[in-house]
C-alpha positions as CSV (number, residue, x, y, z in Angstrom):
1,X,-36.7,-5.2,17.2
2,X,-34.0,-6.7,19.7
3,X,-31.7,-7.5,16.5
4,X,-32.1,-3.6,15.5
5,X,-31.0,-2.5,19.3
6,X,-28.1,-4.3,18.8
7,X,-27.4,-3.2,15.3
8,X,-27.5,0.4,17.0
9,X,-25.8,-0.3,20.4
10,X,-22.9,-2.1,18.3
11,X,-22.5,1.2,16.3
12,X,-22.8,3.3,19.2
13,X,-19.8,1.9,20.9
14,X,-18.0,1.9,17.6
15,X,-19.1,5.8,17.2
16,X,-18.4,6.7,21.1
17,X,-15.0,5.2,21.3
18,X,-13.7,6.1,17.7
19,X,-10.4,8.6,16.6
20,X,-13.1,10.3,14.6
21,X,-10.4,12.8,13.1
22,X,-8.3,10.2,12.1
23,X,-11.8,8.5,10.6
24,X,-12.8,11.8,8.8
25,X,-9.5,11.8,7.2
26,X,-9.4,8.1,5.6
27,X,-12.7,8.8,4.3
28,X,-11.4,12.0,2.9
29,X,-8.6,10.4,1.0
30,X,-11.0,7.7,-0.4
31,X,-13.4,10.4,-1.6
32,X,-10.7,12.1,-3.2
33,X,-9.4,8.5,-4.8
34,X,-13.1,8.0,-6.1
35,X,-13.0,11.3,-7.3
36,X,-9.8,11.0,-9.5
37,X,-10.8,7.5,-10.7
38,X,-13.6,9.0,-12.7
39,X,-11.3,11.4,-14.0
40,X,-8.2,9.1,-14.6
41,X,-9.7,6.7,-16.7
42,X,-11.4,8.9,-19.1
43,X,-14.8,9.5,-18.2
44,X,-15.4,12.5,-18.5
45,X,-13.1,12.8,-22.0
46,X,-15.0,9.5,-22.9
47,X,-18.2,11.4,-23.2
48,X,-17.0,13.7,-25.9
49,X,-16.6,10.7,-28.0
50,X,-19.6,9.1,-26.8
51,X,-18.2,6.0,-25.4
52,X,-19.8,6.3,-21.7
53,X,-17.7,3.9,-20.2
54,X,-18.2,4.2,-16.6
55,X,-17.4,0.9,-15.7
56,X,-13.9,1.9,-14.3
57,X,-15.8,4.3,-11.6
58,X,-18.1,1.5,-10.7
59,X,-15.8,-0.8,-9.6
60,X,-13.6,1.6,-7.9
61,X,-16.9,2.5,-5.7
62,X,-17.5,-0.9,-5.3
63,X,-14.0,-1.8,-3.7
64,X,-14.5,1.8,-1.7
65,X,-17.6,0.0,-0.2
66,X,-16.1,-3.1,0.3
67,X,-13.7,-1.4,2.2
68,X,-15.6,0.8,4.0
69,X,-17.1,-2.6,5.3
70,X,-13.7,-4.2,6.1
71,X,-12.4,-0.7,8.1
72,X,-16.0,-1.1,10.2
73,X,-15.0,-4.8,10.8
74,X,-11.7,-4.3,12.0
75,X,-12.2,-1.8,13.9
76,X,-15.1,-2.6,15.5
77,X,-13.7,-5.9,16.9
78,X,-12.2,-6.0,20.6
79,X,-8.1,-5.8,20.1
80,X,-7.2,-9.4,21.6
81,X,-10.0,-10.8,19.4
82,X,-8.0,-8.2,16.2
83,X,-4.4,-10.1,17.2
84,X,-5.8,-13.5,17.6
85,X,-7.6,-13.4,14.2
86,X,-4.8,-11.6,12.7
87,X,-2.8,-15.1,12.9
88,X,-4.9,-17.2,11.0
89,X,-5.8,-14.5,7.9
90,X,-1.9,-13.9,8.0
91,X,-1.1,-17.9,7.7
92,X,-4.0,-17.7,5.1
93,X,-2.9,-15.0,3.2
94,X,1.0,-16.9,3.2
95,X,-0.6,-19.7,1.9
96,X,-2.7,-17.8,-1.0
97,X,1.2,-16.5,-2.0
98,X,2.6,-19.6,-2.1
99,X,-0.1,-20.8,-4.8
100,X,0.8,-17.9,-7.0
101,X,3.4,-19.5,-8.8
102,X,1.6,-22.6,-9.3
103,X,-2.3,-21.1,-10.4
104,X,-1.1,-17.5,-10.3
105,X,-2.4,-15.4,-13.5
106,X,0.3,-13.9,-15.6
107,X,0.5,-10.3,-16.5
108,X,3.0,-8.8,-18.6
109,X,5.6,-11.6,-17.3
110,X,5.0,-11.5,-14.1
111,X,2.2,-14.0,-11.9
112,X,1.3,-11.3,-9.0
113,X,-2.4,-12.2,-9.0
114,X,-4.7,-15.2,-8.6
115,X,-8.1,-16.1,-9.6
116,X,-10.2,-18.3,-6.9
117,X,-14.0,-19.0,-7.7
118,X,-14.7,-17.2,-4.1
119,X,-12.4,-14.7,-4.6
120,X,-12.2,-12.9,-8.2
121,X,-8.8,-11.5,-9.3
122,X,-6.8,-10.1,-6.7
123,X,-3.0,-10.0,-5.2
124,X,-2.3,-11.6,-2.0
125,X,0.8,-9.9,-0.7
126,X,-1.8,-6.9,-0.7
127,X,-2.9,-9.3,2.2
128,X,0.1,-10.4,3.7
129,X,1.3,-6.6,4.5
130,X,-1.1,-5.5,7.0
131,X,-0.9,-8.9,8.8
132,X,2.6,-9.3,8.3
133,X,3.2,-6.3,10.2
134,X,1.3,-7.5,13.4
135,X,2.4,-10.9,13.3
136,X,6.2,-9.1,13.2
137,X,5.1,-7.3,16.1
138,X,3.2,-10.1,18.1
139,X,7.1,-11.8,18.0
140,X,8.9,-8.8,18.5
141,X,7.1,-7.8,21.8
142,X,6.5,-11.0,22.9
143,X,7.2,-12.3,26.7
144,X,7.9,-15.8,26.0
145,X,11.6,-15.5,24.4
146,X,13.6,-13.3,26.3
147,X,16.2,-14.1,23.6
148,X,16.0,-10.7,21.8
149,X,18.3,-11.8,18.9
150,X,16.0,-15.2,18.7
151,X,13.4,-12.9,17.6
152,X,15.1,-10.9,15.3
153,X,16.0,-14.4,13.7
154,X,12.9,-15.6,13.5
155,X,11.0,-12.2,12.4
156,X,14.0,-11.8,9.8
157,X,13.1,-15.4,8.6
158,X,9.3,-14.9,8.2
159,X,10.4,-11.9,6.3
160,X,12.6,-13.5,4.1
161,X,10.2,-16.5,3.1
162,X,7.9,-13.9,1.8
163,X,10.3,-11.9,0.2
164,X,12.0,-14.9,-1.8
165,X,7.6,-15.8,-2.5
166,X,7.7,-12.1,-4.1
167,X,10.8,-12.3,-5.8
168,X,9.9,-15.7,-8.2
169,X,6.5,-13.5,-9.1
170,X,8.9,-11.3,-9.7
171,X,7.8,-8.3,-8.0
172,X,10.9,-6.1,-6.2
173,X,8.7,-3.5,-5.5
174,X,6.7,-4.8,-2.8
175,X,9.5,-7.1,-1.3
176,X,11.3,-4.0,-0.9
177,X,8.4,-2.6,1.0
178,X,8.1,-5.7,2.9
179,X,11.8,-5.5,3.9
180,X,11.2,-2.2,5.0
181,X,8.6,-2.4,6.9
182,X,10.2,-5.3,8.8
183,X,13.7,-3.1,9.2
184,X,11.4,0.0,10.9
185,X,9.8,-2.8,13.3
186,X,13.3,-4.1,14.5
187,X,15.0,-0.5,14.3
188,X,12.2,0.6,16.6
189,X,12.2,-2.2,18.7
190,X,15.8,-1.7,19.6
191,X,17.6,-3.6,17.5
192,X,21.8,-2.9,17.0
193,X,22.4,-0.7,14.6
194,X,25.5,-1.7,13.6
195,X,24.0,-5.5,12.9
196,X,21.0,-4.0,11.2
197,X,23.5,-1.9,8.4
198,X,25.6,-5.0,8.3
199,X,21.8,-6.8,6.9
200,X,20.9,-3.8,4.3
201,X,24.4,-4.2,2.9
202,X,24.0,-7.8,2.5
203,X,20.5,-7.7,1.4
204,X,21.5,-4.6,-1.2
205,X,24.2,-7.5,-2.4
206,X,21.9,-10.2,-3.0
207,X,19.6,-8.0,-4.7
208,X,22.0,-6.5,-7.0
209,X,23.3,-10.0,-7.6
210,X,19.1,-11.0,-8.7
211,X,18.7,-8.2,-10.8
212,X,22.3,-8.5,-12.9
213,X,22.9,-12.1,-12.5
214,X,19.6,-13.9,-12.7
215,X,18.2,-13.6,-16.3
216,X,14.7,-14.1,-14.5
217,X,14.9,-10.1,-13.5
218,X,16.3,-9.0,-17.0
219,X,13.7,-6.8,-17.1
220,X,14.2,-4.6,-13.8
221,X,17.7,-4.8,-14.9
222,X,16.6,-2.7,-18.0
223,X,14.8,-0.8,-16.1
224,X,18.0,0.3,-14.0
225,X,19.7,1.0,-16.6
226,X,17.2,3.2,-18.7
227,X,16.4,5.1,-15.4
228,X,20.6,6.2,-15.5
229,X,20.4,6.4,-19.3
230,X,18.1,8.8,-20.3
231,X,19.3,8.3,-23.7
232,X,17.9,4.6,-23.8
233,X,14.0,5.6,-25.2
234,X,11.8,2.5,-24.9
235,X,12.2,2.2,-20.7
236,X,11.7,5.9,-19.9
237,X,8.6,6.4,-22.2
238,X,6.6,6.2,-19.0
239,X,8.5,8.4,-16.7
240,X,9.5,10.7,-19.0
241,X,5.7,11.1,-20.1
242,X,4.3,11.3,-16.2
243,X,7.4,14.0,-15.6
244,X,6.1,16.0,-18.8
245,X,2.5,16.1,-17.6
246,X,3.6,16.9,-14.0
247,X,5.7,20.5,-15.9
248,X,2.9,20.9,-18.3
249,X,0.4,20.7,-15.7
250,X,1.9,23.8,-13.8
251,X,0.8,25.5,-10.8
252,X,-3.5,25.0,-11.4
253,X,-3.4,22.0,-14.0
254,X,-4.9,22.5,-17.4
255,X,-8.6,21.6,-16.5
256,X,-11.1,18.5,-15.4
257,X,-11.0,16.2,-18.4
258,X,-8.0,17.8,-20.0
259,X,-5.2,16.2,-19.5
260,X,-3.6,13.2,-21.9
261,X,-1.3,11.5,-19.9
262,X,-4.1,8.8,-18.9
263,X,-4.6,8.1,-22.6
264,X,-0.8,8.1,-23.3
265,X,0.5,5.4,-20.6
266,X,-0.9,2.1,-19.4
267,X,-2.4,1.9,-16.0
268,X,-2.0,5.4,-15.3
269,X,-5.1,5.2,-13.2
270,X,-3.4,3.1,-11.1
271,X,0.8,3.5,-10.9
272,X,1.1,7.5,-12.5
273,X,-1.8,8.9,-10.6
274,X,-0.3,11.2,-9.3
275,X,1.1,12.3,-12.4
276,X,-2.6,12.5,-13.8
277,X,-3.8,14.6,-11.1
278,X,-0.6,17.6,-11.4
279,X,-1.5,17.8,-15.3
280,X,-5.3,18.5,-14.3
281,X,-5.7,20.1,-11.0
282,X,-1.9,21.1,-10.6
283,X,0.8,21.1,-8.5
284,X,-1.5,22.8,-5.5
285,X,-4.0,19.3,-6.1
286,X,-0.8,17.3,-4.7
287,X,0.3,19.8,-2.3
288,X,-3.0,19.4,-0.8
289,X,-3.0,15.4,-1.1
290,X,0.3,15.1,0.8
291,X,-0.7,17.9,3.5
292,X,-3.5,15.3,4.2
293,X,-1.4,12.0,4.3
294,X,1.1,14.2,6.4
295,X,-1.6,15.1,8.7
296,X,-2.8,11.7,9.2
297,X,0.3,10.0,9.7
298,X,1.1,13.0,12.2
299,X,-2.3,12.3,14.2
300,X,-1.2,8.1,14.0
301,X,2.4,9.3,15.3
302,X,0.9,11.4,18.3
303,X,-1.3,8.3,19.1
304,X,1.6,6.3,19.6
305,X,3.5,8.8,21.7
306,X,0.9,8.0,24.9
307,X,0.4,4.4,23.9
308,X,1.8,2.6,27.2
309,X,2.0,-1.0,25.4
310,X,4.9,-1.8,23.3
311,X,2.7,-4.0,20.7
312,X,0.1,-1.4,20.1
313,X,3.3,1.1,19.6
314,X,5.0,-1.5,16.9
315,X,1.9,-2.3,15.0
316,X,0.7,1.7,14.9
317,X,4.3,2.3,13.7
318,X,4.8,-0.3,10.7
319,X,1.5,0.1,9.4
320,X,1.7,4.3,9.3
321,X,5.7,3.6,7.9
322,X,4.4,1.6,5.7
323,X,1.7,4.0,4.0
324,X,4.4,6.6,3.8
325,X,6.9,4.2,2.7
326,X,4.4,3.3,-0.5
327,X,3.6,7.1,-1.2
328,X,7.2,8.2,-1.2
329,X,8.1,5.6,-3.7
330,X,5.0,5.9,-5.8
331,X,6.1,9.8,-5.9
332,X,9.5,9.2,-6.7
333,X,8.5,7.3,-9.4
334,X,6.3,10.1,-11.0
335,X,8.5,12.2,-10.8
336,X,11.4,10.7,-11.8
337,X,13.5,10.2,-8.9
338,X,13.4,6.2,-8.9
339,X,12.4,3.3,-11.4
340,X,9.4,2.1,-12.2
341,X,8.0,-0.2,-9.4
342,X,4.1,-0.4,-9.8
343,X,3.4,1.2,-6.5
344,X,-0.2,2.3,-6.0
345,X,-0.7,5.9,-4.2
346,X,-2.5,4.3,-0.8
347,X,-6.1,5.2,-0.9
348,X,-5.6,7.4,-4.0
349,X,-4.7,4.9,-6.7
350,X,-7.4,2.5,-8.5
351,X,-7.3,-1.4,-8.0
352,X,-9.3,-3.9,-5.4
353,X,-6.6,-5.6,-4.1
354,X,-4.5,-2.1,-3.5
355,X,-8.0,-0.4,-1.7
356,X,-8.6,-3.5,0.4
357,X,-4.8,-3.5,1.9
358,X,-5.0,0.3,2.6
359,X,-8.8,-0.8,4.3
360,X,-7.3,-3.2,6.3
361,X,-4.7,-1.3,7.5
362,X,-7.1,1.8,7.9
363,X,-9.3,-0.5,10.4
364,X,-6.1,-1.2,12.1
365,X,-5.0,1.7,13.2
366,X,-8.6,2.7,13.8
367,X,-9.1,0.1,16.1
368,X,-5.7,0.7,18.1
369,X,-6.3,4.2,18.7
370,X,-9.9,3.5,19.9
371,X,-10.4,5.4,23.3
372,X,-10.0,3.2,26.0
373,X,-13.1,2.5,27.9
C-alpha cells in the first residue's frame, strides 16, 4: 500500500509540475510516427496479398513505449541529479562509439551500429547527441574557467573527437549535425563571429578534402556529384523517386495504402518518410506535420526567453536546434534540395535507435521547462 502512495505521489509531482502542452505535443508527433509506420512499410497493401506482416508496426510501438518510459525517466528526475547523470551516460555512450569500428556491424559499407548481448542492434551517436549537447553546455557555462576561449577549445575538441569517430564509420550526416549543434551552442554563447566563420571555412576545407581526396568517402563523393548531375541515373534513383511521389501525390495524396514509393526505395520507412506520407495523404499531411514541429519548437523557444540560467538556456537551445536542424535536412533530402544523408524525420521516422535519441531529448526539455516549485 505505502509503495502504491508513492507510485502515485511520484506521478503527481511529475503531472503538477509538467509543460503539459509541450507533453501533448510529443505524444502527438509519436502517434502520428506510429501511425505512418503501419502505413510505410506495407501493411495495409500487405494484406491484399495476404502476407500480414505486421512485424514492422510492432516494433515501432515497442520503441514508442520504450520511449515513452525514457521521456518519464528523464523528466521526472530532479535537474542537478539530470546534469550529473548526464556525464557518465555521455562518457558511456563515447565509449560505445569508440568500439564501433572495432565490433561495429556493417551495413551497406558503412559500421554505424553495434550489437551488445544487453543491448540488441542500435547506433550510439543516437546516444551521444542529446548528452553531447549538455555536456557542451555544462563547459560552456561553467564558473570554473573564466577563460572563455579555453572553453571554446576544449568544447571544439570534444566535438571534434566525435566527429573524426563518425567520420571512419563513415557517416557525414550526423557529424555534420554534431558540428552544428556545437556551432549554435558557441554562437549563442557569445562566441566571435569572425573566429567562428574562420572554423566553418576550415572545417568546409577538410571536409571537401575527405570526400574528394580520401578513397574511404568515394561513395558520398558520388553522391555529390549525381545530386549536380541529374544526368548520372544510378545515384538519383532515390531522390528522383521520393520527388516523383511527393508531385504525384498532389494536394490530398492518392489514398491510405496507395502509394508505391515504399515498395520502390529501400528504407523508405525510415529516411523518405516524408516522401511516403505527400504521395498518400498529400502535401496538406506535411503542412500539418511541420505546423506541429513549428509549434513545439516555438513553445521550447518561449521557454527559454524567461529562463534566468544560462545552462538551462544552452541545453533548451541545442536540443530544439537540433530537432530542427535533423527535419530540415531530412526534408531537403526528399525533396531534392540536398544529398542523400540518411536522416531520420525526429519522432516521425521508424528505427529504435532514431525514437530513443528524439526520447531522450523529449525528457530533456521536458524536464527543463518543468514549473519551478
Amino acid at each position: 500500500m505505502e509503495f502504491k502512495k508513492t507510485i502515485f505521489s511520484l506521478y503527481y509531482e511529475w503531472w503538477k509540475n509538467l509543460d503539459k502542452f509541450i507533453f501533448s505535443l510529443i505524444i502527438l508527433l509519436f502517434v502520428i510516427g506510429l501511425f505512418f509506420s503501419l502505413v510505410s512499410t506495407s501493411l495495409i497493401a500487405s494484406d491484399k496479398l495476404n502476407t500480414n506482416d505486421y512485424s514492422f508496426f510492432f516494433k515501432h510501438l515497442v520503441f514508442i513505449f520504450l520511449g515513452t518510459m525514457v521521456i518519464f525517466a528523464i523528466s521526472s528526475i530532479n535537474q542537478d541529479k539530470l546534469f550529473k547523470i548526464s556525464l557518465y551516460i555521455f562518457l558511456l555512450s563515447i565509449l560505445f562509439l569508440f568500439l564501433v569500428p572495432f565490433i561495429g556491424i556493417e551495413v551497406k559499407g558503412s559500421k554505424r551500429w553495434i550489437d551488445l548481448y544487453f543491448l540488441p542492434r542500435f547506433q550510439p551517436i543516437e546516444l551521444v547527441k542529446p548528452f553531447l549537447i549538455i555536456f557542451l553546455s555544462s563547459v560552456l557555462s561553467s564558473q570554473r574557467f573564466g577563460n572563455l576561449s579555453l572553453k571554446y577549445l576544449f568544447s571544439f575538441l570534444i566535438t571534434l573527437m566525435i566527429g573524426l569517430l563518425l567520420v571512419i564509420q563513415p557517416d557525414l550526416g550526423q557529424t555534420i549535425l554534431v558540428f552544428f549543434s556545437w556551432s549554435i551552442l558557441i554562437f549563442i554563447s557569445g562566441v566571435n563571429i569572425i573566429f567562428l566563420s574562420i572554423l566553418f571555412l576550415f572545417l568546409i576545407i577538410f571536409f571537401l578534402y575527405l570526400i574528394f581526396f580520401v578513397s574511404k568517402f568515394e561513395y558520398i563523393k558520388n553522391r555529390l556529384v549525381s545530386f549536380f548531375d541529374i544526368d548520372t541515373g544510378t545515384h538519383n534513383f532515390q531522390s528522383d523517386k521520393a520527388l516523383e511521389s511527393i508531385t504525384s501525390g498532389g494536394f490530398f495524396g492518392k489514398g491510405i495504402g496507395e502509394g508505391t514509393l515504399k515498395n520502390r526505395v529501400p528504407e523508405a520507412h525510415t529516411d523518405y518518410i516524408i516522401s511516403v506520407i505527400s504521395e498518400e495523404f498529400g502535401i496538406i499531411a506535411i503542412i500539418l506535420i511541420l505546423l506541429l514541429f513549428l509549434i513545439f519548437i516555438y513553445s521550447v523557444f518561449k521557454k527559454v526567453y524567461f529562463e534566468n540560467e544560462e545552462k538551462i538556456k544552452l541545453v533548451l537551445v541545442g536540443c530544439v536546434s537540433l530537432i530542427l536542424m535533423q527535419t530540415i535536412i531530412h526534408i531537403g533530402v526528399n525533396i531534392r534540395l540536398l544529398p542523400t544523408t540518411g536522416i531520420t524525420l525526429p519522432f516521425i521516422s521508424y528505427g529504435g535507435s532514431s525514437i530513443i535519441s528524439i526520447s531522450i531529448l523529449s525528457g530533456i526539455i521536458l524536464n527543463l521547462t518543468k514549473r519551478k516549485i
